[in-house]
N, C-alpha and C positions, 0 to 999 in steps of 0.2 A: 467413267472416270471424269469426263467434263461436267456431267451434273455434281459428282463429287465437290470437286472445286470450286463452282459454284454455290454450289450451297454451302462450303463452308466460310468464302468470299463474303458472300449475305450475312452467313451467324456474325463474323467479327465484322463486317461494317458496322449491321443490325447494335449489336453490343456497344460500340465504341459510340455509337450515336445515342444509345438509351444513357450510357454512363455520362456523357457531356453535358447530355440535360438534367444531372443532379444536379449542378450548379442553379437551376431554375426552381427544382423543385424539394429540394433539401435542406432544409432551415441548418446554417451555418452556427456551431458553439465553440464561440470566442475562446474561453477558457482553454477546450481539449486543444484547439488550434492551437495556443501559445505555449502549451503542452510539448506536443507535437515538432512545434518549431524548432526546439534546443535540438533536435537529434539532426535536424535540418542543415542547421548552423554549424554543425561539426565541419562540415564543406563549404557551406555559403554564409565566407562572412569573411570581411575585409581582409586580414592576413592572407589565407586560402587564396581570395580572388587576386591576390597583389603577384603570390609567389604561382598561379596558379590560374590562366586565363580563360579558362573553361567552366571552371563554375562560376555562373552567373547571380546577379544579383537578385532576388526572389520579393524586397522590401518595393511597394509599390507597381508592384507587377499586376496585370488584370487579372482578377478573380478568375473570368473564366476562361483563362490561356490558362492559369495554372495548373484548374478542373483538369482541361482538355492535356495538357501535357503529362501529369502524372495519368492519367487515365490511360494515354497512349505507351510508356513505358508500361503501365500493368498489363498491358495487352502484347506486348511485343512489337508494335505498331512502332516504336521510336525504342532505338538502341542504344542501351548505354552500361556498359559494366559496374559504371557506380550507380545506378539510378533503378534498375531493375531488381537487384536486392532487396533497396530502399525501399519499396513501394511493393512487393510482395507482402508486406504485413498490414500495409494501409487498407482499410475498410471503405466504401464509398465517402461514408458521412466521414470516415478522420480526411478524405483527399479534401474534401469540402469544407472543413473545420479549418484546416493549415492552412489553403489558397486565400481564403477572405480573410485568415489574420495577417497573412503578408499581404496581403493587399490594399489594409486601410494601412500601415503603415508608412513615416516618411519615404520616400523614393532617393536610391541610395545614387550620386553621380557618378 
């Protein structure tokens, strides 16, 4: 039982660490990103955050917090009822494509 747990301890660390390093090795397409973003924006984006103090702002955020954050909702590793849906249909390259367009954008105060 304890090598059970273990080893599957490993698989998801093992995975959430090979996934974070897409941001390193996954050439980011600006386009799908901004694609991507509208479905995004349905939450994160000024009104929502005004009436709404939990969705955060996503525009100037680091590229690879963002990686690493949808990464960890797809994994289960970070819980969220709105966020784990969202990111059930995300492919590595689309988390990577969305993080670096919100992330050359202005930084929202």
């Amino acid at each position: 039982m304890i090598k059970k747990i273990a080893f599957t301890a490993a698989l998801v660390l093992g995975s959430a660490t090979a996934m974070a390093s897409d941001a390193d090795i996954i050439k980011p397409n600006l386009a799908n990103g901004q694609q991507l973003s509208e479905r995004c924006l349905a939450c994160h984006n000024e009104s929502r955050l005004e009436e709404f103090n939990y969705f955060p702002y996503l525009e100037g955020q680091k590229y690879k917090y963002i990686v690493r954050q949808l990464n960890n909702f797809k994994l289960g590793l970070r819980k969220s009822p709105f966020m784990e849906g969202e990111v059930a249909y995300l492919t590595r390259q689309d988390m990577v494509d969305v993080a670096y367009f919100f992330s050359i954008q202005p930084k929202k105060l």
